[in-house]
C-alpha positions, -999 to +999 in steps of 0.1 A: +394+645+090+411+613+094+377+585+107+389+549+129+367+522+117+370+499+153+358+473+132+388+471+118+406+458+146+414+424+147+387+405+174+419+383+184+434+410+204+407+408+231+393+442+241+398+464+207+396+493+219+429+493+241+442+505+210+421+532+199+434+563+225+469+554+214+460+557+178+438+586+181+471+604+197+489+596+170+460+606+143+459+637+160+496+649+154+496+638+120+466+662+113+485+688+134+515+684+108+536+674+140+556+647+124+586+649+150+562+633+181+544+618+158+576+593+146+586+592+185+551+580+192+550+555+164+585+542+176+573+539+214+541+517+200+563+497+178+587+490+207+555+477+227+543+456+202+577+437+196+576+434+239+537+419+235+549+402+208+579+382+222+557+378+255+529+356+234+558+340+217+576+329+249+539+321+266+532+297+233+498+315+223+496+316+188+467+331+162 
């Protein structure tokens, strides 16, 4: 069984756990062997990060 350490998260990113349903999804495909929704939900997270991303960018935050 695959274990998320929330430590890990980054403190910067304000509440860490917004994160952590979201990654437990995709945990949980992977350990179901359901690669297919598992690349479609990697691709939907990696879509909103670039769209958080370019939002901090354009707002001038930076870490």
């Amino acid at each position: 069984m695959i274990k998320l350490d929330v430590e890990l998260y980054p403190k910067r990113i304000g509440n860490r756990n917004q994160w952590l349903l979201p990654v437990q999804g995709i945990m949980r495909l992977v350990q179901e062997n359901n690669y297919a929704e598992c690349y479609k939900r990697l691709e939907k997270t990696l879509e909103v990060v670039e769209v958080l991303e370019k939002a901090r960018e354009s707002a001038g935050l930076s870490f």
